[in-house]
Structure formats: C-alpha cells, structure tokens
N, C-alpha and C positions, 0 to 999 in steps of 0.2 A: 452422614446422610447426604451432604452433598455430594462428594465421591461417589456413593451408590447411583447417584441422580447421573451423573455425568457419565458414569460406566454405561447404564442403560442406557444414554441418550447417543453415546459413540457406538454401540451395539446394533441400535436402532437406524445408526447413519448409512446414509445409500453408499458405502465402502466399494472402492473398485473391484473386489477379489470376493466380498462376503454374499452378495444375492444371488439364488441360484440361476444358473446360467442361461436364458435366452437358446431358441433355435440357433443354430449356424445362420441360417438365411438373415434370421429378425435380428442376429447382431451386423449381419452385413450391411442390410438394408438402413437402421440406425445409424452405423456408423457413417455411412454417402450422403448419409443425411443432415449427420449435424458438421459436414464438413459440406455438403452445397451451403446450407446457414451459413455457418461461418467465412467463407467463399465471399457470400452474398455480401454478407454484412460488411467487412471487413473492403471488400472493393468498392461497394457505394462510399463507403467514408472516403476510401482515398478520390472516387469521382467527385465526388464532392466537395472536398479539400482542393482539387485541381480546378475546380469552376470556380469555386472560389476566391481561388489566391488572388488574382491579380484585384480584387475591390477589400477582399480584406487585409493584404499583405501591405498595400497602397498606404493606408492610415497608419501603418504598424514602421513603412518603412521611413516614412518621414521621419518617425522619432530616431531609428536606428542610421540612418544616414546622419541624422544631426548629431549625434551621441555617438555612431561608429568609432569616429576618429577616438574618445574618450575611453570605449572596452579596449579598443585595440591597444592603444598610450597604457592602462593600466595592466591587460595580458602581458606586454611587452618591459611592465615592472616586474611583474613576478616572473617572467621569466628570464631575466636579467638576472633577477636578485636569486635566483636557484642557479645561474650559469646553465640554462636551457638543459640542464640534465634530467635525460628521461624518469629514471629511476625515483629521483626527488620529486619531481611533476608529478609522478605516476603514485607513489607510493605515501610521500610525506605527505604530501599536497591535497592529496584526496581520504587524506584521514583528519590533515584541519580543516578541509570543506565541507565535510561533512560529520565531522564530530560538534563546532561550534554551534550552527546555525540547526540542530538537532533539539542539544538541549538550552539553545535560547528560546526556540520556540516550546519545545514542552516544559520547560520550567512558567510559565504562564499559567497553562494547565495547572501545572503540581503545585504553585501556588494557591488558587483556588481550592483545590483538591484538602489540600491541608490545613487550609486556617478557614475556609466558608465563607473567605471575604473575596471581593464585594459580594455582600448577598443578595442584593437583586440580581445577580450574574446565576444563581442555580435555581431560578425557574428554568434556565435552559437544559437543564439536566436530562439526559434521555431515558435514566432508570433514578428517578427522584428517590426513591425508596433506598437507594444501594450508597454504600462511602460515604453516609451523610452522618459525623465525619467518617474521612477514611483511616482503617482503621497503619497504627503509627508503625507498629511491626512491619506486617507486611508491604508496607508503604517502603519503609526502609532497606526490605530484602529485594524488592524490585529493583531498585536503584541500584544496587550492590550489585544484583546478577546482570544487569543493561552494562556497567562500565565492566562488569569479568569479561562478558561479549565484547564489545567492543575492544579491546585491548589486549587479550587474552589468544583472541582466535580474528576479529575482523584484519587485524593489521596484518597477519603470518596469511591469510585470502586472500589480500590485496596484495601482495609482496608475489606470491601465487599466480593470481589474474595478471601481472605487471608482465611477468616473462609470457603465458600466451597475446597478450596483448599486443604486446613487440614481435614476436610470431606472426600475429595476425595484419600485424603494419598497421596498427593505429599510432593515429596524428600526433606528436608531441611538439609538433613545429612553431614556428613565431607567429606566424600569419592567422588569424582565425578566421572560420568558415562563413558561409555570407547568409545572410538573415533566412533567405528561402531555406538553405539546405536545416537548417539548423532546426526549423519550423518541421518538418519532414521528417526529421531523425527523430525527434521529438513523440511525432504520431506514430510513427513504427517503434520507439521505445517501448512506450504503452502497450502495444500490440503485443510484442512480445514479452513484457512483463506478464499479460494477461494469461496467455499461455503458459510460461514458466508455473508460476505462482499457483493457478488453478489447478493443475495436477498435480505438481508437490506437496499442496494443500492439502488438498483429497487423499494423496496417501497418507500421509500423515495420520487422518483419518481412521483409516483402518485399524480392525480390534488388536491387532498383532503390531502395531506399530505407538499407536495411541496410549496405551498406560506407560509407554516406556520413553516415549519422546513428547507427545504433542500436548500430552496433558497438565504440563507444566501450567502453559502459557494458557490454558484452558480454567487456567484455579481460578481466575476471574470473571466471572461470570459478569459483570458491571466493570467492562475496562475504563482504566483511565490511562493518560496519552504517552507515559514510558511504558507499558502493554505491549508497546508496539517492539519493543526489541529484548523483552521478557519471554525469555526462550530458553529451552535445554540445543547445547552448540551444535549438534548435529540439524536441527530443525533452522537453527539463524545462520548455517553454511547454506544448507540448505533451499530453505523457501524466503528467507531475509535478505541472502547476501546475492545469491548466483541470479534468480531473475531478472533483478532491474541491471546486471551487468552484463547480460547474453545480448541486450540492442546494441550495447557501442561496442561489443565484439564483432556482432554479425556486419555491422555496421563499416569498423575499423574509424571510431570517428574522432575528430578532436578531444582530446584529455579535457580541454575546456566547455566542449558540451555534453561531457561526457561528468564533469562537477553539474553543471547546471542541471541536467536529468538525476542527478541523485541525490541531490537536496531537495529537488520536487518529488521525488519517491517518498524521500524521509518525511518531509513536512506532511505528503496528505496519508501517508498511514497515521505518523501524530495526530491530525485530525480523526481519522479513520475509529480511531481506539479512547480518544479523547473522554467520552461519556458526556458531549454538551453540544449541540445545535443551534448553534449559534447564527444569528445573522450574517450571510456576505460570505460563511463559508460552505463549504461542500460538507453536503450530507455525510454524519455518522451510519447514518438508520440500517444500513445492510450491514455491516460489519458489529454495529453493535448486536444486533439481531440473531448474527451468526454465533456470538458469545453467548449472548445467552439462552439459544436454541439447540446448536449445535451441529446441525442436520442439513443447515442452507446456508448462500450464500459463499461460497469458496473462495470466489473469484477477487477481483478487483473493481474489473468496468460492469462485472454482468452478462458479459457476454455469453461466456462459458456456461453462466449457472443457465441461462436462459437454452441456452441449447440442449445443457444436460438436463435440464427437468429439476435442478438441485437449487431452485427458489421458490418451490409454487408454493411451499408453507408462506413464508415471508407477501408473498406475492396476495395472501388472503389475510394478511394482519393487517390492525393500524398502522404500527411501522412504515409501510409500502404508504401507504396513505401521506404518511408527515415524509417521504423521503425524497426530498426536494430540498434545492437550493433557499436558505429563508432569504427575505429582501423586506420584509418589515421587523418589528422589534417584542410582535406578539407570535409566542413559543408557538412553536408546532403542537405541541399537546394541548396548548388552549385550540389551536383550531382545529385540531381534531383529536378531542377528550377520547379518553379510555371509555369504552361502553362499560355502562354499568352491570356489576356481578349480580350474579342471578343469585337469591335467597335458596341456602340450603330447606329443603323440607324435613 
C-alpha cells in the first residue's frame, strides 16, 4: 500500500519532462523570470554580505587572529605528517574528514532512534507517530547500505574529483586562506550546492527515473539521520556526492576549506533527515516534509523551490509554520499543535 502511495504521489510530482508543455513564449517568459529572482536574490545576499563584513567579520576576526596562529600550527601537522602530498590531502584526508565527524554526529540521532532514550528528547520528534521504535531490520539495512556508499563508490569519486581537481589548480599548499576569503567561499558554496542538488533532485523525481533510482531513499517516509546517505549509487554520485563538490571546484579552493565545507554539508543534511527539532538547531520541517509529501521542497535553502512554485503545498501546512530555528525547549508542535481532524460523517 505504501509503494502504491508513493508511485501516485511521484506521478503526481511537478517532474521536469511530465506536465504538458507550456506556450513557447510562457516557457520563455517563466524562465527570465525565475532567473531575474534568482539574479535578485542571490546579489542582495552577496550586497549584503559585503556591507556587512567589515562589523560582522570584526568580532569573528578577533577570535581567528587570536587562534590563526593555532589552525595554521595544526594544518601545518597534517600536512607534515602526509609529507604535503596532494593525493593523500586530497583523497585519504577527505574521506577521514568526512567519514568521522558524519557518524559521530548521527550516531546521536541513532542512538535515540533505537533504544527511546532519553525520553523526554521525543517530544521533539517531527512525525511522533512514525519509528516509535524504529523498526530493527531496516534500521540495520540502512547502516549497511550508507557504509556500501561510502566506501564502495564515495572513495573511487573522490579519487575521480582529485585528478579534476589538480586540473582545475586547487590549493593543496601549507599556507591556508584568510578568514574573509574563507567566509566567501563558504556563501558561494551553498549557492551552488543549491543549484546542483535542486535540479538533480527534481530529476530524480521523474516517473521514468524514480521507481528505479530515487525510490530507494524514498522507503522512508519519517527519515531518520543516516537517510541522509541511504541511497541507490547512481543517486549518492549523483545529488550526494557531486554538488557540495562543484563550489571548491568552481572555486579551485583550499583542500582545507574545502574539509570544512563538507562536514557542514554532511552535518546539516544529518540534521536535515534527522526526524527531531530540536532546540539551537536548524530546521528539519522542509525536508522532512518533502519525505513525507513528496511533491515539495527539492531544494536546500529554498530558493529554488520558491522560484519554481515546488513549496506552495509545504508553504500552506503546519510544517511552514514550526519551520523555524527553535531557541526555547518547548516543541514546535506544542506551539503549533496539529489542527484538529474533522469527524467522518
């Protein structure tokens, strides 16, 4: 029943290739259009980033001037201790940066996930109803298929990305970049992860690609935080691996902030797929949304779905309502309860 559920709801999705076609003109016109948006959007941030720097970068650099000396002294171990070789930087280096700090963070989660403790930690649950417990099979086949990904296929990608990389003259040097550029790289990262990911997504999407790839990671309708790399290999080369790595290509930027951009990739999809809303962190509520909807939210930031029209479901639920950063320790579904079901007649 589920599978039927999900056929018809991928069916039902605004697929790039399946609604019939739009005038010539009104696809023209559409598309100047969500690219002035996007235009718009996309340069007020960086205006705004730029007016900004100099009062918020001020408080940010005192810390990194006082601690400078300290990242540098510790880059200049690890790069020592690999004899400054690209290949090792590039390849070894960035599968233990990003393999550790992955599942120390979502082991947190799957802790919870699996034993219910501490229980006053799942009132934060975003689908209370769902994994309560989760169930231990597929708990376990998740795991199983996240370390086949990573090890199977992310390492022979990164091994891949290494030689364009070197192509492309990114930085494997001693010296690391300075707090501004880093900040910078950082917003254009996102940027272009946002891109990447939104249209990869959305194919994905489509009824001709969707039973045979995307629906894997679709089985979960109430994700929890290894979700996040539970995927069939064409989809985690795909919309997993290639977009958070297209900014420090475009980029050509240090290997070292080019770790730090991809353990912040990693950790807020963890959060992303988590299934809990938690205080101090960044909203679930779109991405869980999109699991269990199917139809919205593609994207990352939003951006995209906002332009493409592919939130307004989300955009008219409670969901949108609780999807906010929390900063107290009473759940978003207490402060905005589920309206009550209407009695069948």
């Amino acid at each position: 029943m589920q599978e039927k559920v999900m056929e018809q709801s991928c069916r039902q999705a605004p697929a790039l290739a399946e609604n019939p076609a739009p005038q010539k003109t009104d696809r023209l016109a559409q598309s100047f259009d969500s690219i002035r948006k996007y235009m718009f959007i996309t340069g007020s941030a960086l205006l705004v980033f730029i007016a900004l720097r100099n009062s918020l970068t001020w408080h940010l650099q005192r810390f990194w001037g006082a601690s400078g000396n300290f990242w540098q002294y510790r880059w200049e171990q690890v790069y020592d201790y690999w004899e400054g070789d690209a290949w090792t930087l590039a390849v070894i280096g960035t599968v233990v940066v990003t393999t550790i700090p992955y599942w120390l963070f979502a082991s947190m989660f799957l802790f919870i996930d699996y034993t219910g403790k501490p229980a006053f930690l799942l009132k934060y649950k975003t689908q209370p109803e769902k994994n309560a417990p989760v169930d231990p099979v597929r708990f376990r086949n998740a795991i199983l298929t996240v370390i086949f990904n990573q090890t199977v296929f992310s390492v022979p990608f990164i091994c891949v990305m290494y030689h364009i990389y070197t192509w492309r003259g990114v930085d494997f040097g001693r010296e690391l970049p300075t707090f501004q550029w880093v900040i910078f790289e950082l917003v254009v990262f996102n940027l272009v992860e946002e891109f990447g990911f939104y249209y990869t997504h959305r194919t994905l999407h489509h009824p001709a690609l969707y039973k045979h790839i995307h629906k894997l990671h679709h089985e979960w309708t109430a994700p929890i935080s290894v979700i996040s790399l539970y995927a069939h290999p064409v989809e985690h080369i795909l919309s997993n691996m290639l977009p958070p790595m297209l900014g420090p290509l475009i980029m050509g930027s240090h290997i070292a902030t080019s770790w730090l951009w991809f353990v912040i990739a990693l950790l807020s999809t963890n959060v992303a797929h988590c299934g809990y809303h938690f205080p101090l962190l960044p909203s679930p509520e779109a991405h869980d949304f999109h699991h269990l909807k199917f139809t919205n939210n593609f994207g990352v930031l939003g951006v995209l779905d906002r332009l493409h029209g592919t939130d307004e479901q989300f955009r008219a639920s409670k969901a949108y309502q609780r999807h906010f950063m929390l900063l107290s320790l009473t759940p978003v579904s207490q402060q905005f309860p589920d309206s009550p079901k209407k009695k069948s007649e």
